[in-house]
N, C-alpha and C positions, 0 to 999 in steps of 0.2 A: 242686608246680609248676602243676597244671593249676588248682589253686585259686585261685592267683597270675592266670591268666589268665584264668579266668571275670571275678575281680575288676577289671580291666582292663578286659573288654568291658564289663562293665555298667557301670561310671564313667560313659566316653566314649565315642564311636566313634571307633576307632581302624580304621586297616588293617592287613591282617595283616604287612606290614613289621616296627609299632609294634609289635604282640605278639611278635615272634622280637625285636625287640632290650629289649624287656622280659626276656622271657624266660632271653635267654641273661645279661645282667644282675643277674638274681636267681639264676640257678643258680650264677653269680662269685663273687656274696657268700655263697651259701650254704656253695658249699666251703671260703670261707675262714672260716665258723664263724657267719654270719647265721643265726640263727635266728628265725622269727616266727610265729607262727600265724595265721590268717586267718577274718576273723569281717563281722557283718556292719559292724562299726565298720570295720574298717579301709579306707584310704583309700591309692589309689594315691603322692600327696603325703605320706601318714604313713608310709610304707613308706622312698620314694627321701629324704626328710628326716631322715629318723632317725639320730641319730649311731653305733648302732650297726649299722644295716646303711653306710653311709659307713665306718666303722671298717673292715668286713669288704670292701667293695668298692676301698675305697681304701689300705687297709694304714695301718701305723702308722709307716713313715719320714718326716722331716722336710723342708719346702723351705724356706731361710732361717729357721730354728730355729718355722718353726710347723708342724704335724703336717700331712701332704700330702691326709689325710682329710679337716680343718676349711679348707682353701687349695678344695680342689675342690670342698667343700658349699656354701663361701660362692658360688664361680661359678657353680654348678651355681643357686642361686637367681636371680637375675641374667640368666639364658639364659632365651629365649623360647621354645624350644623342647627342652626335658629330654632326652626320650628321645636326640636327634640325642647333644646335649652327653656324654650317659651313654656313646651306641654309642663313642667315638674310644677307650675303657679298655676294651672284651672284645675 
């Protein structure tokens, strides 16, 4: 997790708000089975894009027969502001 959050500050600045709702966001998806290592590639937007951390954050039930992970990835691009959109699901 802290790795998580290094990554984070050095992207962008963020306040530390953004970091607890990163945070608690990735520790969501990680109990529901996200797993990711963190390297110097990876990218904040590689991470919250990913259909398998979306999988693990969002779950795999349906809204109007399309998967409620691919319904919230596609809004989730779409919003101006991620983090806020991410915080309203932990």
């Amino acid at each position: 997790m802290v790795k998580y959050l290094q990554l984070v500050l050095c992207i962008t600045p963020h306040d530390m708000k953004d970091s607890e709702i990163l945070k608690a966001v990735i520790e969501k998806a990680e109990k529901n089975g996200y797993i990711k290592g963190v390297d110097n590639e990876t990218t904040l937007r590689g991470i919250i894009f990913s259909h398998d951390f979306a999988k693990a954050f969002w779950g795999g039930t349906s809204k109007n027969s399309v998967p409620i992970w691919k319904y919230n990835l596609q809004k989730l691009v779409l919003e101006e502001d991620k983090l806020q959109y991410l915080k309203q699901f932990i």
